[in-house]
CHARMM internal coordinates of N, CA and C (Angstrom, degrees):
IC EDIT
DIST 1 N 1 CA 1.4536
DIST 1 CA 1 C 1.5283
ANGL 1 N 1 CA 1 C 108.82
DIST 1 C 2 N 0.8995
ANGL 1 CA 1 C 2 N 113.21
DIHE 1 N 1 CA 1 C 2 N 141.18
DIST 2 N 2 CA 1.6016
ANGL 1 C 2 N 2 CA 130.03
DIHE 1 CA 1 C 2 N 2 CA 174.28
DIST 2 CA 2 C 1.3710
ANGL 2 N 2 CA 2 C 115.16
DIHE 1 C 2 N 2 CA 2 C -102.42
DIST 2 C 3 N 1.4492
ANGL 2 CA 2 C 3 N 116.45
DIHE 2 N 2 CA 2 C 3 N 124.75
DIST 3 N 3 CA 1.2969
ANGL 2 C 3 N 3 CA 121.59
DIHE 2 CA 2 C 3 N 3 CA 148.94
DIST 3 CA 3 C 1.3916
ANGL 3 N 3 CA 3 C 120.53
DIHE 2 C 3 N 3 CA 3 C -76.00
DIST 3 C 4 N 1.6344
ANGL 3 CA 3 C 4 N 122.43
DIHE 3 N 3 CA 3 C 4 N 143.15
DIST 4 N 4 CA 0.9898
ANGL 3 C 4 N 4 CA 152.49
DIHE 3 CA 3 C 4 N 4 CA -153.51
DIST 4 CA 4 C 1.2932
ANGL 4 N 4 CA 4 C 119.89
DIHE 3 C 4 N 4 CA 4 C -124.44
DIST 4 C 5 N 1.4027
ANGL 4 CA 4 C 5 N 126.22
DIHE 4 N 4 CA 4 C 5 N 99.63
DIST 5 N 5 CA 1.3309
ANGL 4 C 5 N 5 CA 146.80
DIHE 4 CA 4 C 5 N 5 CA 176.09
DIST 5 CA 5 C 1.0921
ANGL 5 N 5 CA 5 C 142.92
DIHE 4 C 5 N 5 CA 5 C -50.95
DIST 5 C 6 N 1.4322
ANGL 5 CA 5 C 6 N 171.99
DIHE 5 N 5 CA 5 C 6 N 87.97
DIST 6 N 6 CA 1.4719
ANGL 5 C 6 N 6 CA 144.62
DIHE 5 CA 5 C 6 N 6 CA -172.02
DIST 6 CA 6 C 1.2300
ANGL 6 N 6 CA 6 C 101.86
DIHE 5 C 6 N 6 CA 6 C -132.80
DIST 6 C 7 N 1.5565
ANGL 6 CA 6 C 7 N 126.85
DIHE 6 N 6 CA 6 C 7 N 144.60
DIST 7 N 7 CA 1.4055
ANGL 6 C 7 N 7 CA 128.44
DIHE 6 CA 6 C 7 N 7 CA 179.64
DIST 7 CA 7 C 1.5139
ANGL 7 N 7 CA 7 C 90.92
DIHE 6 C 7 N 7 CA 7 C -108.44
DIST 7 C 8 N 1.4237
ANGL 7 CA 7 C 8 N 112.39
DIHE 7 N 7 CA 7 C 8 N 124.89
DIST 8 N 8 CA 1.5559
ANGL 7 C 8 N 8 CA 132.90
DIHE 7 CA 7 C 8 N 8 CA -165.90
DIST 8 CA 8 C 2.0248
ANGL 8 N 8 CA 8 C 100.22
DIHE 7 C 8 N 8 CA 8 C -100.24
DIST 8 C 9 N 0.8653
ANGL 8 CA 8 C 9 N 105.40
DIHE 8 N 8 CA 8 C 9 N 105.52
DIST 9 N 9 CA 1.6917
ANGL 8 C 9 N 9 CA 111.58
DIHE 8 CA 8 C 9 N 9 CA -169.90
DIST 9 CA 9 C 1.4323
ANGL 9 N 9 CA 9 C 99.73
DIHE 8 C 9 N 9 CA 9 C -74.20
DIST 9 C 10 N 1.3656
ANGL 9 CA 9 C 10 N 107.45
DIHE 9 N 9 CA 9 C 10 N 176.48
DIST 10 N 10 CA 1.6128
ANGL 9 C 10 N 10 CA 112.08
DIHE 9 CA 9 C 10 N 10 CA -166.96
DIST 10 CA 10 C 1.4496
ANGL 10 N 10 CA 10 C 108.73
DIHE 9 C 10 N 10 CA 10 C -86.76
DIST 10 C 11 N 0.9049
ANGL 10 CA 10 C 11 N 89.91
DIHE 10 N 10 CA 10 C 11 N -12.39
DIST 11 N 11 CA 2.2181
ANGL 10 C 11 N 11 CA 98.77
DIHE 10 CA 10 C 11 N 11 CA -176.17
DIST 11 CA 11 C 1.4778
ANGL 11 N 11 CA 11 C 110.43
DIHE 10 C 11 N 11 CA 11 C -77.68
DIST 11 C 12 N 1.8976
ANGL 11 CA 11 C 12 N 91.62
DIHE 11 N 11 CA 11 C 12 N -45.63
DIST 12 N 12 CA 1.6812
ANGL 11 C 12 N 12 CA 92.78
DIHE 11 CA 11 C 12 N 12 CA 171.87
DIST 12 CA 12 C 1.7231
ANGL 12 N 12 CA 12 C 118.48
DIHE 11 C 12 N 12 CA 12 C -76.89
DIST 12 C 13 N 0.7012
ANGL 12 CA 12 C 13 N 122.68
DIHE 12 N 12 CA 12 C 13 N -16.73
DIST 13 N 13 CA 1.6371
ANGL 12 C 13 N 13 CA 141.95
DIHE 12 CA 12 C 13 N 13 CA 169.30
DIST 13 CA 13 C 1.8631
ANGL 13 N 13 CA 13 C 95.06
DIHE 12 C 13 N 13 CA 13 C -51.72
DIST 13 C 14 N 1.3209
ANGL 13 CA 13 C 14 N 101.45
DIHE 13 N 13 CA 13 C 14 N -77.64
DIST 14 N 14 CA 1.2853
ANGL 13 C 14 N 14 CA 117.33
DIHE 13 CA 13 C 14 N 14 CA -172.13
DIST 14 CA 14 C 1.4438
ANGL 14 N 14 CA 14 C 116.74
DIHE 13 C 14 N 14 CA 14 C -52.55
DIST 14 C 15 N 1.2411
ANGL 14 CA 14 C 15 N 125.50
DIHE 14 N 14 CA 14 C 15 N -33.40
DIST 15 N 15 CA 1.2905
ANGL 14 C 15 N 15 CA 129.76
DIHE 14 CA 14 C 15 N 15 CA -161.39
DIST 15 CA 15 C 1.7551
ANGL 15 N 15 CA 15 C 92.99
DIHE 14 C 15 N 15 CA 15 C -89.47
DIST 15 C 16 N 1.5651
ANGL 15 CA 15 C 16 N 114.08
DIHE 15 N 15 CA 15 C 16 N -56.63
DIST 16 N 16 CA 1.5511
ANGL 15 C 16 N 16 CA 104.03
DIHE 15 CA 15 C 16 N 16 CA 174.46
DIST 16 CA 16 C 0.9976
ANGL 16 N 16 CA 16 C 111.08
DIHE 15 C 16 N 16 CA 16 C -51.20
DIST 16 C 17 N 1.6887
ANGL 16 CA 16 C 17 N 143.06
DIHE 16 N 16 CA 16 C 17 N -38.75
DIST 17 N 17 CA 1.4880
ANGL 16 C 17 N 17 CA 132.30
DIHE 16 CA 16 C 17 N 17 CA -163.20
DIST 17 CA 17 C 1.5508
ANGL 17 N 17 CA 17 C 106.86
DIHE 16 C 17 N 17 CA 17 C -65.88
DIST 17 C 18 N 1.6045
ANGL 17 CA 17 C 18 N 109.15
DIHE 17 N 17 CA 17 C 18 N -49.79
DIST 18 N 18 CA 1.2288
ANGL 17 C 18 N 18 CA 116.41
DIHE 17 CA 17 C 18 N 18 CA 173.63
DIST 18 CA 18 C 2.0242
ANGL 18 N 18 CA 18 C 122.66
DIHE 17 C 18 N 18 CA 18 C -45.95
DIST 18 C 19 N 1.6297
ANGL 18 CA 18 C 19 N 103.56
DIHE 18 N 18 CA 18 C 19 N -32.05
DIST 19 N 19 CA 1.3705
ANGL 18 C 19 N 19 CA 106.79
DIHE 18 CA 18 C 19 N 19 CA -155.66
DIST 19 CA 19 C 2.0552
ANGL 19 N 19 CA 19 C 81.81
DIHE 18 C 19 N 19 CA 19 C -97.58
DIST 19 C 20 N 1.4303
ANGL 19 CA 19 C 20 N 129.76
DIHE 19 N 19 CA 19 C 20 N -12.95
DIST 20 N 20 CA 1.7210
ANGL 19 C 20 N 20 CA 110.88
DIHE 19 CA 19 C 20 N 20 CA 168.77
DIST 20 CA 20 C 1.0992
ANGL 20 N 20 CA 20 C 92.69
DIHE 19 C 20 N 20 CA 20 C -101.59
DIST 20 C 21 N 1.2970
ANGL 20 CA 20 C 21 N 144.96
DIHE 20 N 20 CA 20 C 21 N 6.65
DIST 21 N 21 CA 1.5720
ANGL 20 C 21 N 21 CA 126.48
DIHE 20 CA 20 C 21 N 21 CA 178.75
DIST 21 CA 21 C 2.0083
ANGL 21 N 21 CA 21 C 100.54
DIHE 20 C 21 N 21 CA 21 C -95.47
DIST 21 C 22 N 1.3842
ANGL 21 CA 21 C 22 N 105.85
DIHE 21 N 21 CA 21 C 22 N -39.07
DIST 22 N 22 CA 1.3122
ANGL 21 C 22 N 22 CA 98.75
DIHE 21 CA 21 C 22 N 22 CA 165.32
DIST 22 CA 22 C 1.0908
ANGL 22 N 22 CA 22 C 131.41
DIHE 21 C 22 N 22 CA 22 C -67.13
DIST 22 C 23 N 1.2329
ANGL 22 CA 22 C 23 N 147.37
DIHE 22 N 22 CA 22 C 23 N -11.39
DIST 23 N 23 CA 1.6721
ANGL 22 C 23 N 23 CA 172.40
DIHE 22 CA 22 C 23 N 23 CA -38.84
DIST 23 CA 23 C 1.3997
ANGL 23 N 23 CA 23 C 88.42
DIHE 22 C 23 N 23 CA 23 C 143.55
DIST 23 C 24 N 1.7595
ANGL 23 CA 23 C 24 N 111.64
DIHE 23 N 23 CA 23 C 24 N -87.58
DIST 24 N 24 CA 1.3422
ANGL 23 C 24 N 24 CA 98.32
DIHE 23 CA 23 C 24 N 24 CA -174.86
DIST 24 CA 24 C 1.7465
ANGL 24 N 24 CA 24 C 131.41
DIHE 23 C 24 N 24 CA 24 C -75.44
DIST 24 C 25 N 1.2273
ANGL 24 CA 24 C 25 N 110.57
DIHE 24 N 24 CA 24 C 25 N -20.08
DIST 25 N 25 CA 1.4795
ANGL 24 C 25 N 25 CA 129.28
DIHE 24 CA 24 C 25 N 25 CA 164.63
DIST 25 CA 25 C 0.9826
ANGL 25 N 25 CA 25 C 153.04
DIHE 24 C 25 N 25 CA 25 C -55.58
DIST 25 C 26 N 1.4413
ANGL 25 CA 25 C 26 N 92.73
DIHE 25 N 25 CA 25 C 26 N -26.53
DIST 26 N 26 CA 1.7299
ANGL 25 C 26 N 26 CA 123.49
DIHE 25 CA 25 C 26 N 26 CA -173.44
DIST 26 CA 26 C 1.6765
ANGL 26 N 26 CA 26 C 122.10
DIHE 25 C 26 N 26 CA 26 C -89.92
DIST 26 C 27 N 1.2536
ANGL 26 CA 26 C 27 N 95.15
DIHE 26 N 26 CA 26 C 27 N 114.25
DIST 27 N 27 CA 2.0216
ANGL 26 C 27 N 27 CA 120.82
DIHE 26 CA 26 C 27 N 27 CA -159.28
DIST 27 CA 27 C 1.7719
ANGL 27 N 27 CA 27 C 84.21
DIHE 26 C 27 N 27 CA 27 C -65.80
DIST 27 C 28 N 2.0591
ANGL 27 CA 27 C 28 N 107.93
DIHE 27 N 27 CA 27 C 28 N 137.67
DIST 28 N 28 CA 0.8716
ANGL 27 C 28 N 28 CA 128.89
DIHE 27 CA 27 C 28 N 28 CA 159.21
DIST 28 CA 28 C 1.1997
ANGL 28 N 28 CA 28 C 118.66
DIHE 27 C 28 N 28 CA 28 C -25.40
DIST 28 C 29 N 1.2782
ANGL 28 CA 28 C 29 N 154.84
DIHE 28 N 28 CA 28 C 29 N 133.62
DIST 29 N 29 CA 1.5510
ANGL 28 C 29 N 29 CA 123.56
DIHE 28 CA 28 C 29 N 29 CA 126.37
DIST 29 CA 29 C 1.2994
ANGL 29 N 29 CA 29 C 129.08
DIHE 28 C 29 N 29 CA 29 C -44.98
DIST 29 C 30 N 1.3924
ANGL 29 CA 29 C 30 N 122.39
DIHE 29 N 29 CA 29 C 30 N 143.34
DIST 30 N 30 CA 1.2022
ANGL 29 C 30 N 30 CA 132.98
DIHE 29 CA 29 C 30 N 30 CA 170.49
DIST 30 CA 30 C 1.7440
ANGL 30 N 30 CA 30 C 120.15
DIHE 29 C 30 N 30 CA 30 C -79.31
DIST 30 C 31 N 1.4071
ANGL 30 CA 30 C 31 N 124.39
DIHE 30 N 30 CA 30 C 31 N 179.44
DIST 31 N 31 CA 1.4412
ANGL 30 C 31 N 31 CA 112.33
DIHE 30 CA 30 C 31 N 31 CA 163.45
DIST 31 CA 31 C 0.9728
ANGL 31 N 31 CA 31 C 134.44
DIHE 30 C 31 N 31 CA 31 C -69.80
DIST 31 C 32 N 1.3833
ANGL 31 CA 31 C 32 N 110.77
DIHE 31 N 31 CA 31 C 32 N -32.09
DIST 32 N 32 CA 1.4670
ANGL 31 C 32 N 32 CA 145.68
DIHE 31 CA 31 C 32 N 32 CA 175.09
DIST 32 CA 32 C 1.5146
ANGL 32 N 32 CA 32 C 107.02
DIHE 31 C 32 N 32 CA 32 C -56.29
DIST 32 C 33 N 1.6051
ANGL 32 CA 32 C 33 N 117.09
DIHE 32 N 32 CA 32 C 33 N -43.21
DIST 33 N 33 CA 1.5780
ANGL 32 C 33 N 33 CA 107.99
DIHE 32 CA 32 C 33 N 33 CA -176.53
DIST 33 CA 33 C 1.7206
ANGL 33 N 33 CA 33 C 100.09
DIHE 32 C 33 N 33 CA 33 C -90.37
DIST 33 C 34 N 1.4001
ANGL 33 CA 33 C 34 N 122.68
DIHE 33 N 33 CA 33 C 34 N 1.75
DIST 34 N 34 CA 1.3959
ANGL 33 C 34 N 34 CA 109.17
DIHE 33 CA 33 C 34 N 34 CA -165.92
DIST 34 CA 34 C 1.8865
ANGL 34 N 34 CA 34 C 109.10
DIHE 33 C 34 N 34 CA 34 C -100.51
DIST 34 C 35 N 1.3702
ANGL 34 CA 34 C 35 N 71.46
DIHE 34 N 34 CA 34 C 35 N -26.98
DIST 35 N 35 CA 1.8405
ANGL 34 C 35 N 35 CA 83.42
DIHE 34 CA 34 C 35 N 35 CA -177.11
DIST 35 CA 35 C 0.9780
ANGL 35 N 35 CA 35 C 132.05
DIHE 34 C 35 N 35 CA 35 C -88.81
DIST 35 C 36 N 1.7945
ANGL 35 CA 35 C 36 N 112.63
DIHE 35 N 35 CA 35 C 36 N -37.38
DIST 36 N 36 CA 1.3672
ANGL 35 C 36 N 36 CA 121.71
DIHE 35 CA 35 C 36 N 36 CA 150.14
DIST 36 CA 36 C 1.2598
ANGL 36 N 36 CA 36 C 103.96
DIHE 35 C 36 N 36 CA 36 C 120.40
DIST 36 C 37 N 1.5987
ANGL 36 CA 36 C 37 N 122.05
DIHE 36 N 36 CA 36 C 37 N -15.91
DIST 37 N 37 CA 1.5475
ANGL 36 C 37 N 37 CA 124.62
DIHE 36 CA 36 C 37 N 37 CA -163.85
DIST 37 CA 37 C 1.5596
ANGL 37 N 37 CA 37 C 93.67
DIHE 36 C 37 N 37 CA 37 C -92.47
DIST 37 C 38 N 1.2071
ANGL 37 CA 37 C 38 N 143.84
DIHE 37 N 37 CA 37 C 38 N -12.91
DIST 38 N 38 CA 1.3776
ANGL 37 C 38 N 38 CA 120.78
DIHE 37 CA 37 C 38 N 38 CA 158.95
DIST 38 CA 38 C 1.7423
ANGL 38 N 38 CA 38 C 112.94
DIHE 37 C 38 N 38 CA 38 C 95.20
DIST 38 C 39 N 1.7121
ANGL 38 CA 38 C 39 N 104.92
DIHE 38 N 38 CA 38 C 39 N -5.55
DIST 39 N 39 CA 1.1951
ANGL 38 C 39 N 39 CA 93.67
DIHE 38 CA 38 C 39 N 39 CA 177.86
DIST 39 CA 39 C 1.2776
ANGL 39 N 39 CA 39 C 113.14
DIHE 38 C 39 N 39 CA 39 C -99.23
END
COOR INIT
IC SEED 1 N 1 CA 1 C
IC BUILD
């Protein structure tokens, strides 16, 4: 069996941190933003 390598660059680093930080970070919508009427 072989182990399997990849050198993970800083962009790709950055872009996943960004894509679980939005994941876990990211505020509900409300009714108000879904429906559109504002009340």
């Amino acid at each position: 069996m072989h182990a399997r390598y990849t050198q993970v660059t800083a962009t790709m680093l950055r872009k996943v941190a960004q894509q679980v930080g939005d994941a876990l970070w990211e505020l509900p919508e409300t009714d108000s933003e879904t429906n559109g009427d504002g009340n």
